[in-house]
C-alpha positions in Angstrom: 120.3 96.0 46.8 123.2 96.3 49.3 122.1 99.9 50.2 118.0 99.1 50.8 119.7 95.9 52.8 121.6 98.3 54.7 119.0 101.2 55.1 116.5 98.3 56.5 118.7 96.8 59.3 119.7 100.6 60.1 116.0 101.0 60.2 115.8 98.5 62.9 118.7 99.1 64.9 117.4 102.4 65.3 113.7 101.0 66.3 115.2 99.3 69.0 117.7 101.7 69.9 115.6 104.3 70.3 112.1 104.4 68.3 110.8 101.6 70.8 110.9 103.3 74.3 109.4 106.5 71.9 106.7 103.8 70.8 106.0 103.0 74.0 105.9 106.5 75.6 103.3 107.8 73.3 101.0 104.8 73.9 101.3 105.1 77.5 100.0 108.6 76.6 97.6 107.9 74.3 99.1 108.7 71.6 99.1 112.3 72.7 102.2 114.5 71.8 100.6 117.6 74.1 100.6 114.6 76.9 103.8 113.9 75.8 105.4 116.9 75.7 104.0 118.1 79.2 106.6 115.3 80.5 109.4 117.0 79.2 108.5 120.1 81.5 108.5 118.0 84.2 111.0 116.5 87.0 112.0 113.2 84.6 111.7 115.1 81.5 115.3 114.6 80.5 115.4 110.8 81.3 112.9 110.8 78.5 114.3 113.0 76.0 118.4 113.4 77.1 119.5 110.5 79.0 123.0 108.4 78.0 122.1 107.2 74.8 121.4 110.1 73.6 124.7 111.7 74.7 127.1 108.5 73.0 125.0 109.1 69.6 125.6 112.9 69.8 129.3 112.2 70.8 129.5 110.4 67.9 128.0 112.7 66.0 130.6 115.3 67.0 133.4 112.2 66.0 132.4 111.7 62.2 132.0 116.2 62.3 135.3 116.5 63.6 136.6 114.0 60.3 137.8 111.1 62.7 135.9 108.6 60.1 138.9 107.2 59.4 139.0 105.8 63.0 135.6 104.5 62.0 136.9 103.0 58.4 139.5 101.4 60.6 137.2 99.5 63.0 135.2 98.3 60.2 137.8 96.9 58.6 139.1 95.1 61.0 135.4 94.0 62.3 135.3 92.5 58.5 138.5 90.4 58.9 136.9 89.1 62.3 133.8 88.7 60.9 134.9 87.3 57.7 136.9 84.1 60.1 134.2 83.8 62.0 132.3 83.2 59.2 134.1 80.9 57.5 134.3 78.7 60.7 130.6 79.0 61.2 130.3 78.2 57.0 132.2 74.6 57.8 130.2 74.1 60.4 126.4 74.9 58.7 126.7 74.6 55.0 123.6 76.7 53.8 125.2 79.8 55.5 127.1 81.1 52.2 124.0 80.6 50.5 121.8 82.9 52.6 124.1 85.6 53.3 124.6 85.7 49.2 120.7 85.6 49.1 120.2 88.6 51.5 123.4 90.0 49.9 124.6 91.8 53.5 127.5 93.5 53.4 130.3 93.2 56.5 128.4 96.9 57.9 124.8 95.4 57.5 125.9 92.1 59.3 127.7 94.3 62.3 124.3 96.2 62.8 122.1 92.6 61.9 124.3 91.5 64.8 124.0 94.8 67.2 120.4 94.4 66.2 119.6 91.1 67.5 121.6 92.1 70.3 119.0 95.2 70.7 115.9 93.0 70.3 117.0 90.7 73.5 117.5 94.0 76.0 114.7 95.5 74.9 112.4 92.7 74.9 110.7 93.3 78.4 109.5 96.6 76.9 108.1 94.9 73.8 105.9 92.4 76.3 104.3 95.3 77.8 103.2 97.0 73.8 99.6 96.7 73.6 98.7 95.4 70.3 95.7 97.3 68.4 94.8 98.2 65.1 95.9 101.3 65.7 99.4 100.7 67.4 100.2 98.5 64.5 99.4 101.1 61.7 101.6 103.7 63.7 104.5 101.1 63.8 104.4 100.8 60.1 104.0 104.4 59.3 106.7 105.0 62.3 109.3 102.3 60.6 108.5 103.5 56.8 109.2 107.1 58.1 112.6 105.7 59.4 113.5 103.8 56.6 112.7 106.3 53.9 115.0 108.9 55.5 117.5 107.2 55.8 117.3 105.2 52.5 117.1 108.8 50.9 120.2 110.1 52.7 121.9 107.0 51.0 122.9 105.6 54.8 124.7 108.6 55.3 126.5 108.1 59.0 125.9 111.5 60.2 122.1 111.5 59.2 121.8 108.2 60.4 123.2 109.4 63.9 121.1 112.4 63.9 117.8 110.4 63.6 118.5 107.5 66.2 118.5 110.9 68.3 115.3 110.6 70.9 114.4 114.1 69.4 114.3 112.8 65.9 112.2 109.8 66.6 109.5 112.2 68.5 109.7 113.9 65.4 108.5 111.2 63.4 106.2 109.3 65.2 104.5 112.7 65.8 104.6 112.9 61.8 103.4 109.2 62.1 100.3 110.9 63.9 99.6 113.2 61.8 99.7 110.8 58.6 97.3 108.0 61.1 94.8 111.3 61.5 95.0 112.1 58.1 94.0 108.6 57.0 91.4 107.7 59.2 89.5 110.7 60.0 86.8 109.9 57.1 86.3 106.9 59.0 85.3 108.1 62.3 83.4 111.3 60.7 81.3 108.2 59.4 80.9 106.6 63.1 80.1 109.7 64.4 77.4 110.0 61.9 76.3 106.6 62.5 76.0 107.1 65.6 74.2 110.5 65.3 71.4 108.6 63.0 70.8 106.0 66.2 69.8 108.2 68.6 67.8 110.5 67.3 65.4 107.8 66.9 65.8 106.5 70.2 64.3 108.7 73.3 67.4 107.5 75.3 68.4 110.0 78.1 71.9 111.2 77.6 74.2 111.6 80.7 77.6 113.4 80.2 79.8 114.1 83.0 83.1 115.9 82.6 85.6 118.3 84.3 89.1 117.6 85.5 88.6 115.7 88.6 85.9 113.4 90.3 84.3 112.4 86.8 84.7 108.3 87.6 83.4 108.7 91.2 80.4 110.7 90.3 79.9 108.1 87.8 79.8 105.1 89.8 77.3 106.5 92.7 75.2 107.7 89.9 74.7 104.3 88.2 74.4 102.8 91.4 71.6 105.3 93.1 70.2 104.7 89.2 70.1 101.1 89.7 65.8 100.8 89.2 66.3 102.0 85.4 68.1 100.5 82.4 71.7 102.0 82.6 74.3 101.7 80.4 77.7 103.3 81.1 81.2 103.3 79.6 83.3 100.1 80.5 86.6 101.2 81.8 89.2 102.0 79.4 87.2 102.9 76.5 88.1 106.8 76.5 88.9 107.4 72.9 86.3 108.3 70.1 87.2 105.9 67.8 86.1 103.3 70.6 83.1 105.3 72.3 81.6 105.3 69.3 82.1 101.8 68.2 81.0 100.8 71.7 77.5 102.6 71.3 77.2 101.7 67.6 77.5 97.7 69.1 74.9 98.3 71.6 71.2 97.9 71.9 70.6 101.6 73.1 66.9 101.2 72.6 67.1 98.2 75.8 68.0 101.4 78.0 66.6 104.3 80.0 69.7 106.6 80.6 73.2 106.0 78.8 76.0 107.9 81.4 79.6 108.8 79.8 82.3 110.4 81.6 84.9 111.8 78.9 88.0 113.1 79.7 89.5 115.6 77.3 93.2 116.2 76.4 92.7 119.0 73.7 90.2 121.3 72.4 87.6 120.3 70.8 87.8 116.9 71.7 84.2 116.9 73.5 83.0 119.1 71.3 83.7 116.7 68.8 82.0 114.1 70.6 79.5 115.5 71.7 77.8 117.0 68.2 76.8 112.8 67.2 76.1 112.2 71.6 74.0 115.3 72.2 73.5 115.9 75.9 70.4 115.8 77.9 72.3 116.3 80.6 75.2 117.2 81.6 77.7 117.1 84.9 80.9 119.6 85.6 82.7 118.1 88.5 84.9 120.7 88.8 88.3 122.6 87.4 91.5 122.4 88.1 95.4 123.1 86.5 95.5 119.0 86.5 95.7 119.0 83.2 96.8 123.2 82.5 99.5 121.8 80.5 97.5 120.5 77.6 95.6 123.1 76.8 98.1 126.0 76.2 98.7 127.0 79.7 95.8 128.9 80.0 92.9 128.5 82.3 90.4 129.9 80.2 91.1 126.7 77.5 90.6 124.5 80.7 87.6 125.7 81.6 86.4 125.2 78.2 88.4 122.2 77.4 87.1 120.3 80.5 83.4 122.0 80.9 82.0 124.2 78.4 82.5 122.3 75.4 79.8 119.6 76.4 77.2 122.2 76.5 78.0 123.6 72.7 75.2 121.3 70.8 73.0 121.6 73.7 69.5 123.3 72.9 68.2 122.3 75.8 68.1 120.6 79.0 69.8 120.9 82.5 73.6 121.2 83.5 74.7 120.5 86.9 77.8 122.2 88.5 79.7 121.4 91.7 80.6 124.8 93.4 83.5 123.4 95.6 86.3 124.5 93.5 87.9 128.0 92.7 87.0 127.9 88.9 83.3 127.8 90.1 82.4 131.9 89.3 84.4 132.2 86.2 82.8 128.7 84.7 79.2 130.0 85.7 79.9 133.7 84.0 81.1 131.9 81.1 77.7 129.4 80.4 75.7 132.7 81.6 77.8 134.7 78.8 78.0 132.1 75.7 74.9 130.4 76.3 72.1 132.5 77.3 70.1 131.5 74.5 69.7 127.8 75.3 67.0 127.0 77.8 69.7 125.2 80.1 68.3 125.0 83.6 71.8 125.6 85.7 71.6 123.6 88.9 74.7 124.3 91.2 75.6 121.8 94.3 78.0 121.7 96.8 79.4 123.5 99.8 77.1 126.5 98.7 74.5 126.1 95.9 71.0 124.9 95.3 71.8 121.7 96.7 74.2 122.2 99.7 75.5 119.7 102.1 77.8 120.1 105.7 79.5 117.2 107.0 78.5 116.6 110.8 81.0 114.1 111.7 83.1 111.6 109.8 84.5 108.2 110.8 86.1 104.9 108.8 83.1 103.3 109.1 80.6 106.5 108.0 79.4 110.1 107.7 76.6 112.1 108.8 76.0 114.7 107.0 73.5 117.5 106.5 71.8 118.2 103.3 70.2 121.5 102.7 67.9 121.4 99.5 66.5 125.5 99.4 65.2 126.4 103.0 65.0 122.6 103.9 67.5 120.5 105.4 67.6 116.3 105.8 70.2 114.7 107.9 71.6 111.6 106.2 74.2 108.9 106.9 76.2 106.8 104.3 79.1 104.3 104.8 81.3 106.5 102.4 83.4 108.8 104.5 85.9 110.6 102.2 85.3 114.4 101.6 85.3 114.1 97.8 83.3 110.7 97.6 80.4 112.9 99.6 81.1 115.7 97.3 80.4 113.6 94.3 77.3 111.7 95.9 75.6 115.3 96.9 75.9 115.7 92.7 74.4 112.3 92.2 71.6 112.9 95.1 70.6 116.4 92.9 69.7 114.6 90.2 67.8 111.9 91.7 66.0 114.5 93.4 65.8 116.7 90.3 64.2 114.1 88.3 62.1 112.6 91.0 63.5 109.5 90.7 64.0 108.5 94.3 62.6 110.4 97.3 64.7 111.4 100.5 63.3 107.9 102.3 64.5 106.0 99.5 67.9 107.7 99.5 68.2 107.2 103.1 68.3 104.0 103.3 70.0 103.5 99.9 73.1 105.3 100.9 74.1 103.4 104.1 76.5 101.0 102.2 77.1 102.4 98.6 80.0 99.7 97.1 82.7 101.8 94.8 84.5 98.9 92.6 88.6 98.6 93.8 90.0 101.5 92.0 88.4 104.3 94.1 89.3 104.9 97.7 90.0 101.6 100.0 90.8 101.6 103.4 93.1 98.5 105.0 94.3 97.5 108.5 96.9 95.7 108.4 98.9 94.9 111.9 99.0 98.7 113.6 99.1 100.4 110.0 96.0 102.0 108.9 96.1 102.3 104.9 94.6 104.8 102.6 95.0 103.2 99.5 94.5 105.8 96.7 96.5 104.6 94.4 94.2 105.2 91.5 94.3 109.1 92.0 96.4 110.7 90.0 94.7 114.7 90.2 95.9 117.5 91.7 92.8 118.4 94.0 92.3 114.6 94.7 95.9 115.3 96.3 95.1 118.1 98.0 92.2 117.2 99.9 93.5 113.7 100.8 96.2 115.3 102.8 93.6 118.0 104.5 91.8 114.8 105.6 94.8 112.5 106.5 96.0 115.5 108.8 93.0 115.5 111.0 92.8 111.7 111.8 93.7 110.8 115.1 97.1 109.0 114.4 100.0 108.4 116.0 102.4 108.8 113.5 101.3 109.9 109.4 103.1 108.4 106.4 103.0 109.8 102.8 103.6 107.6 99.2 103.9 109.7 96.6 104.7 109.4 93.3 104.5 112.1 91.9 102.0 114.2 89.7 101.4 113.7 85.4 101.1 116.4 83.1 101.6 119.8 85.2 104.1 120.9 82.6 106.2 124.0 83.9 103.8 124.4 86.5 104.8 121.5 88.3 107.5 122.9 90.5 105.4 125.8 91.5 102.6 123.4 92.3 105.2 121.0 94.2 106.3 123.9 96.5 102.5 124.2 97.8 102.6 120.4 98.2 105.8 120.6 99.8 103.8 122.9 102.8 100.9 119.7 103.2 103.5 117.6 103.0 105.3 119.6 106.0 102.7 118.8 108.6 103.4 114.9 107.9 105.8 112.4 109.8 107.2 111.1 106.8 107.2 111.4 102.7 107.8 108.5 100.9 108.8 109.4 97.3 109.3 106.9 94.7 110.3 108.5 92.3 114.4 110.5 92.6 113.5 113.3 90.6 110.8 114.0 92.8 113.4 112.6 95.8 116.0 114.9 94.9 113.1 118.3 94.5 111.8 118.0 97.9 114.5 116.8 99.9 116.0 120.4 99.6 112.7 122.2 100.6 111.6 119.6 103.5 115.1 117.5 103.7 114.3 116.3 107.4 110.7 114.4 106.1 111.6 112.9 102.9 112.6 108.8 102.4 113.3 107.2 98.9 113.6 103.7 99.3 115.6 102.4 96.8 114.2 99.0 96.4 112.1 96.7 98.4 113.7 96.1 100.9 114.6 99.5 102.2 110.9 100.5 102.3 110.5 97.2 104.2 113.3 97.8 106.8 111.6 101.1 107.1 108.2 100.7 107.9 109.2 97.9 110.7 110.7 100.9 112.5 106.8 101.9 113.1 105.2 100.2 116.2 102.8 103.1 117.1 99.2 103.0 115.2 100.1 104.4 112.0 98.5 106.2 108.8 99.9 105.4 105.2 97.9 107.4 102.8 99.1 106.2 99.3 99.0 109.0 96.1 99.0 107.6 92.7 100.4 103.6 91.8 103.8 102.1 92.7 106.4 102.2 90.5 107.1 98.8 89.0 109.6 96.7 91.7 107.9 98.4 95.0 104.5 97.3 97.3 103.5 97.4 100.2 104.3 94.1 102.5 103.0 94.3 105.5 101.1 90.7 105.8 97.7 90.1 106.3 95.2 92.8 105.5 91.5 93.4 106.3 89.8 96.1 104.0 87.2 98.3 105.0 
């Protein structure tokens, strides 16, 4: 009894120790080891996976090798004497005490990690507020703990096994075995959504919109729906990305209530839309465009991107009519590919962009809107909207050629329609506050999102031009390479503001005269006072937790 006692308070010391931040880390990444594992590549990988605590269990590690457990034997023993005092003391003062410590039969080690334990639990408890509690996340955490617990009840609370698995290595190690047990136990379940699912609409004459690719899928997605707004849409709420909840979300729904159902999925490994897509067969189907945002996921190789984040929506597809933004250097290779694997579908290929069947020049571009010029075959139509960001008129071109494809709303209509087009908060937002201007793009986490923002920051007519950044997810070993063509955008700028010091300490030595790390609020404040001039602040991805913008009141565009 005193061993399982023992094995089950190691078990916890070791959950909080080091299985929780690992917990936490995978849901972050939805529960993705490729996602995880992309981190390690990067900048902050060895915060993650070699930081301090890491380094005093492998030193003691090294101790009980080197046969210094007698050191060890000695601290217990003289932790029991100081235990065993304090106990008594405590037993005068509450009675029941002998009692329960004989009922839970702990041992003077078991109480030493009870106590280190509790200790644990109270550090780590702003991390616990932020776990998400699911059905799922609560079947891991069993299957996480049990994997804990059986090791280290098998190796009979062996010290140097024990040491070895409150390693950050060992607990990936696990909860990706965790995983691979969850998958294992509830893939019969969602075969059976999927063919739920399948069953529901093919009795339903529902048209299916998919829209995928690496960047620009939620944009696309929200000018679609809202140039779509005289037919019964019904779209994906936020946050429901996974195919467990996708499915349940359409198996809830009264899909025969609607004209057009429009999904944007997001893929992080192959076959994942494929997948999908066998039970949610196409009608039609969107490729925003390709890019190494996510390269790391899919083996390093662009030819799994391209299929990963394009192709694969296609594969159940007999027929019907895909729609491909041209602006992007995959653009050739992804058209050879659907010409090469799927020549016998009738799939009408409709490309827009820059160049393509749908084409589209921008005239002139303010804050307030955009003239631009849209070329449809040997015909052009000026039009104005209020958006004025390059990609946002990229992605509304894709959402005018298939309003025009279908014949769903004439140029007249779309003319009018387009002058004040309303994106919710997450996209793009504009903000004067004082003699800053502010790009908030906070939301944007993508490689080319990055890359055209600063092409358009660097031709507005500002005074001076400021830089957040914080960073890019999921590059893998391509992120330094990719941080060094960054680091030449970045060169034309006044300032870089990096939040993060692994991405601090990168690009200070390749552009040490434009980089600033505040280290906590108040530095970025004192900072920004220093600008009196009308100013740009363009802001990449969100703010680390402790850091915002205060600049008082604010008007947003």
């Amino acid at each position: 009894m005193e061993t399982i006692n023992l094995s089950l308070v190691l078990t916890l010391f070791g959950f909080f120790l080091s299985g929780l931040p690992i917990f936490r880390l995978f849901q972050i990444k939805n529960w993705l080891f490729p996602r995880v594992l992309a981190d390690y590549f990067s900048l902050k990988g060895k915060n993650y996976f070699l930081n301090k605590k890491d380094i005093l269990v492998l030193i003691f590690v090294l101790y009980l090798l080197l046969g210094l457990e007698n050191y060890l034997h000695l601290f217990f023993t003289l932790f029991n004497l100081w235990f065993n005092l304090i106990f008594e003391i405590a037993s005068f003062i509450f009675p029941l005490l002998p009692s329960l410590a004989e009922f839970l039969t702990l041992n003077s080690l078991s109480l030493l990690f009870l106590v280190l334990t509790l200790g644990l639990f109270l550090i780590r408890l702003p991390l616990l507020k932020n776990i998400q509690i699911t059905p799922k996340a609560l079947i891991l955490l069993f299957l996480f703990l049990f994997l804990n617990f059986s090791f280290i009840y098998l190796s009979k609370n062996d010290p140097l096994i024990v040491a070895l698995i409150f390693i950050s290595y060992f607990q990936i190690a696990f909860f990706v075995l965790a995983l691979m047990l969850f998958e294992i136990l509830v893939s019969p379940y969602l075969w059976l959504l999927r063919r739920r699912v399948e069953r529901k609409l093919k009795k339903l004459e529902i048209k299916k919109i998919v829209i995928v690719g690496s960047y620009g899928k939620s944009s696309l997605k929200e000018i679609l729906v809202y140039l779509l707004q005289n037919k019964k849409i019904l779209s994906l709420p936020p946050r429901i990305n996974h195919e467990y909840s996708i499915l349940k979300f359409l198996l809830r729904q009264k899909l025969e209530n609607y004209d057009y159902l429009v999904l944007e999925l997001g893929s992080y490994f192959l076959g994942n839309i494929a997948w999908l897509t066998k039970a949610i067969i196409p009608d039609y189907v969107f490729i925003t465009g390709i890019t190494k945002q996510h390269y790391f996921l899919f083996g390093e190789r662009m030819e799994n991107v391209i299929w990963a984040e394009g192709l694969e929506a296609l594969q159940w597809m007999k027929k019907g009519k895909v729609f491909i933004n041209s602006n992007h250097e995959y653009f050739a290779k992804l058209k050879e590919e659907i010409e090469k694997n799927f020549k016998n579908k009738e799939l009408k290929i409709i490309t827009y962009g820059k160049q393509g069947d749908y084409s589209y020049e921008i005239l002139s571009s303010e804050l307030e809107k955009t003239i631009f010029k849209l070329k449809i075959g040997e015909d052009s139509h000026l039009l104005e909207t209020n958006l004025f960001y390059p990609p946002q008129i990229e992605n509304l071109v894709g959402a005018l050629t298939f309003v025009l494809e279908e014949k769903i709303l004439n140029l007249e209509e779309i003319s009018e329609k387009i002058k004040n087009i309303s994106l919710p908060s997450t996209f793009l937002q504009v903000k004067f506050i004082k003699n800053f201007v502010i790009f908030d793009d906070s939301y944007n986490a993508n490689l080319k999102g990055v890359i055209e923002g600063l092409k358009y920051f660097q031709e507005l007519n500002l005074d001076k031009k400021i830089v957040i950044f914080n960073g890019l997810l999921e590059l893998g070993r391509e992120t330094k390479k990719i941080y060094r063509e960054l680091a030449q955008l970045f060169q034309n700028l006044d300032v870089l503001v990096l939040t993060q010091p692994e991405e601090y300490h990168f690009f200070k030595k390749l552009i040490p005269q434009k980089v600033f790390f505040p280290r906590k609020q108040e530095d970025l404040d004192n900072f920004l006072e220093k600008f009196k001039e009308k100013t740009g602040i363009f802001i990449f991805n969100r703010f680390p937790r402790g850091l915002k913008l205060k600049l008082g009141n604010e008007k947003t565009d």
